[in-house]
C-alpha positions, 0 to 999 in steps of 0.5 A: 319597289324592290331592286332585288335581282334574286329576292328571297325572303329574310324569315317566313313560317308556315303552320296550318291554318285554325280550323274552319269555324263554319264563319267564313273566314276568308282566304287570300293574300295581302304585301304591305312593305317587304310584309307577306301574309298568305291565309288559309291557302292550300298548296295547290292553290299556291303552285297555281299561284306561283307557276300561273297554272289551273289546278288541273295542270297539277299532276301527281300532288298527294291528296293533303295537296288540296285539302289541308289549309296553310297560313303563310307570314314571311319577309322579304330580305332588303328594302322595298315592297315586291311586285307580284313577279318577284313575290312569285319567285319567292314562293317558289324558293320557300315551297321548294325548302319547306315542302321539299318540292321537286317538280317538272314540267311536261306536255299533256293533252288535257281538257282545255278552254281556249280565248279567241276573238269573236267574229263581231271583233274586239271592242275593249281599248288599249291601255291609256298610260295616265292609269294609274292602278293596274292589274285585275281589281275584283270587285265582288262576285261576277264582276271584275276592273282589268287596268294595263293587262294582256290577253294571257293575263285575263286568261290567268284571271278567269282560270284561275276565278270562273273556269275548270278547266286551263284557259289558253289564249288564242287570240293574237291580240297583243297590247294591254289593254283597260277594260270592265267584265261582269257577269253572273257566276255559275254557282248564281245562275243555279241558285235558288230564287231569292224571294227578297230579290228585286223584280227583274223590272226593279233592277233591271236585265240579269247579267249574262253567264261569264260565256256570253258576257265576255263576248258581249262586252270585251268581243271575245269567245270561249271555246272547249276542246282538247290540246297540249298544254304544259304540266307540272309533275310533282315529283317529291312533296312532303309536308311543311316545316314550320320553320 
């Protein structure tokens, strides 16, 4: 791990991904060693990264903000692999040099999704200190291994994968806790059938939507309304450097 108390990184670069060639290609993020490797992330998707934000709580961004795509390889100064706070800390520094980002943040009433316990009560475990892999493990569409994780962290993971819209936990629940979550996702449920899909006899119920799922198995709800919730206010951006 690293020991760093203030990391940043040693050397980084920023250039504009290739164009999409209608293949596929992925977005996303891999450490290896003090190595980071950022492809094809706009910067909105990086301030929800590095602030835990939903891009709606982004105000003020220029409209490039989530279109133009950026691939980003850095590394961090000194010894050690980062863990995902001190990677966080180090974006923030590189964004605020090479986009000249000046921000701050402020109350507004948005829009929100709130997380509470629902009325049968909570039926996931807490965390057993023998796991050894932690954190949110996606592992395909609709399905997703939660190790060693808060309420407000599946809150982050599911703003962040499932929702539009900010996810605030309300549920008093504290602890960290090891648990399963899988679903069939929005874009799934208003898809076409498949004619070369099984029969539903062959494999089974469909997965419920992520709504009913998530009360069905961890014994949590999802509720919409309003309230205020911090922003981030954009107050100076421009674009990168590459250097």
């Amino acid at each position: 791990p690293m020991t760093a108390a203030d990391p940043v990184f040693e050397v980084a670069a920023i250039k504009l991904s290739r164009p999409d060639t209608g293949r596929g290609e992925g977005r996303g993020g891999r450490v290896q060693g003090g190595s980071v490797s950022l492809l094809r992330l706009t910067l909105a998707d990086l301030l929800t990264f590095v602030y835990d934000v939903h891009a709606h709580q982004i105000i003020g961004a220029p409209a490039w903000a989530t279109t133009e795509k950026y691939d980003v390889t850095a590394k961090a100064e000194g010894d050690g692999t980062p863990d995902q706070e001190q990677l966080k800390v180090m974006l923030r520094k590189l964004l605020a040099d090479r986009f000249q980002l000046v921000l701050h943040k402020e109350q507004r009433e948005l829009p929100v999704y709130t997380l509470n316990v629902a009325k049968g009560g909570i039926k996931i475990s807490k965390n057993d200190p023998k796991n050894e892999t932690t954190g949110v493990i996606p592992r395909g569409p609709g399905s997703v291994l939660l190790n060693n994780v808060t309420m407000d962290d599946l809150c982050k993971m599911l703003q962040t994968l499932a929702l539009d819209r900010p996810l605030v936990n309300q549920t008093g629940v504290s602890g960290k806790y090891d648990f399963s979550l899988v679903w069939t996702p929005e874009q799934l449920l208003n898809a076409p059938p498949n004619p070369n899909a099984l029969a539903p006899g062959d494999r089974g119920d469909a997965l419920p939507d992520l709504y009913t799922a998530i009360q069905q198995q961890p014994g949590l709800k999802i509720d919409a309304t309003k309230m205020g919730i911090e922003v981030l206010v954009i107050d100076k951006v421009e674009k990168p450097s590459e250097n």
